[in-house]
C-alpha positions, 0 to 999 in steps of 0.5 A: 346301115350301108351307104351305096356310093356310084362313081364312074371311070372317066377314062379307061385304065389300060390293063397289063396283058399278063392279068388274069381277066376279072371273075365272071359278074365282074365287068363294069356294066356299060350305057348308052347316053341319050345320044347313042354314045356310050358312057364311060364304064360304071360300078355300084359299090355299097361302103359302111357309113363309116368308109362313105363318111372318111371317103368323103372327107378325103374328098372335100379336103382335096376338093374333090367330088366323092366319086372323084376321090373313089376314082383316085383312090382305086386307081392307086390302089390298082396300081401299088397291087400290080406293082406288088404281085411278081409276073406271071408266065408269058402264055396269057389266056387272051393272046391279045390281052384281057382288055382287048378280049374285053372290049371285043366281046363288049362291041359285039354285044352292043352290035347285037342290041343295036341290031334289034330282035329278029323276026321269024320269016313267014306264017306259022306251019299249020300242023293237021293231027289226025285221029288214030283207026278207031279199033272195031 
């Protein structure tokens, strides 16, 4: 049996430029509270109740939320792995960096749901089929 953990980043991690940018289905998904104002980026992870059950007593034991703990422990571990890897070459796909590319395309979706559905203008065009010349 699995246990689903959600946590939320409570501020945003800025990402180096030279980082590849995340697979495609990997973005965190973004939502928008009651008010308009959109929320800080969440995951959905599942862990073994094993992992939940250890996360979780990491996290009384440094009183702290379990979302919290993830959130830490996801922070330092994304940090020692980018300290870890050497760099890469200068030419990155996004000359303004993963994050920006990121935030820019993640602004304009929201424009576009914010804008609504477009409507067709005018009626439909009635279409007239006529029958073809009947053979004699």
């Amino acid at each position: 049996m699995t246990v689903t953990v959600h946590f939320f980043l409570s501020r945003r991690i800025p990402a180096a430029p030279s980082l590849r940018p995340p697979p495609r289905g990997t973005v965190p998904t973004r939502q928008t509270s009651s008010s308009g104002k959109p929320k800080s980026p969440r995951i959905q992870v599942v862990l073994p109740e094993e992992l939940c059950a250890r996360l979780a007593a990491l996290a009384e034991s440094e009183s702290r939320t379990v979302s919290n703990m993830a959130k830490v422990l996801i922070q330092q571990g994304v940090e020692r792995l980018e300290r870890q890897r050497p760099p890469e070459p200068a030419a990155a796909p996004y000359p303004l960096g993963p994050a920006v590319a990121a935030d820019r395309f993640r602004r304009e979706l929201e424009q576009q749901e914010q804008a609504g559905t477009r409507r067709l203008r005018g009626a439909p065009r009635r279409l007239r089929l006529r029958q073809p010349p009947s053979a004699p």
